[in-house]
N, C-alpha and C positions, 0 to 999 in steps of 0.2 A: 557479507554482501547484503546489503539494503532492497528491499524486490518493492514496488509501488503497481498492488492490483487494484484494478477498477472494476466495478458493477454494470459498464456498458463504456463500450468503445466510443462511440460519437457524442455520449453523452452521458457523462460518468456522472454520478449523485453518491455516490462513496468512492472510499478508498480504502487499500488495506494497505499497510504500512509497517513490513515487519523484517527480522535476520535470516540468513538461512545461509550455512555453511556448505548447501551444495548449488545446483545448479539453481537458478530461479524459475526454468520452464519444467522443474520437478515439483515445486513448493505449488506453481500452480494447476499441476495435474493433481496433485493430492489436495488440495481446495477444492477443486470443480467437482470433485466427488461428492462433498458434502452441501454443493452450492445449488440453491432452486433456480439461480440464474446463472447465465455462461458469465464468463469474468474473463477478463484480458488482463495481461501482462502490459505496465506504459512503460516499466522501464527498471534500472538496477542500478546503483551506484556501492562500489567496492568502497567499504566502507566499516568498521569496528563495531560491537553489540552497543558501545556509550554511546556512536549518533546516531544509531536508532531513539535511543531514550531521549537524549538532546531534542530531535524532532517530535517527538511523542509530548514533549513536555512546550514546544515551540507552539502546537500544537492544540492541546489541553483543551480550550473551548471548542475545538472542531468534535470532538471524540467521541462518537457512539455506542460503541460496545467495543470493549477488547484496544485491539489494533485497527480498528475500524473508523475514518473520520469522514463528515461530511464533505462534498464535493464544495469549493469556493475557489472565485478566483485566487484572495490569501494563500487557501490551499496548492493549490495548481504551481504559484509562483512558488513557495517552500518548497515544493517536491520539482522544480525547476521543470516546468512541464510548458 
């Protein structure tokens, strides 16, 4: 499953973008632990480990650290938001 976390609900300026073979409101309880900010869950799409990479690579100039990319409208529309 494909999880898309944001750095602020009404006005997100990142995203995270990553797999997670269990629930996604678990991947973001074990996040928030280590987050100086609250983070919201926008959304999940059931989905294989390759389009994560496909999007990651769709991607590529948004990318800030990790699984991490800049908030944009491009963005927004790729993650079907």
């Amino acid at each position: 499953m494909i999880y898309f976390i944001t750095d602020h609900k009404e006005h997100p300026t990142m995203v995270k973008i990553g797999f997670t073979r269990n629930r996604p409101e678990a991947r973001l309880k074990a996040l928030q632990t280590g987050s100086p900010v609250s983070l919201h869950l926008m959304g999940w799409i059931p989905a294989p480990t390759e389009a994560e990479r496909e999007i990651h690579d769709v991607l590529r100039d948004y990318r800030t650290h990790g699984e991490w990319f800049c908030w944009s409208k491009y963005v927004a529309t790729t993650c079907a938001f």
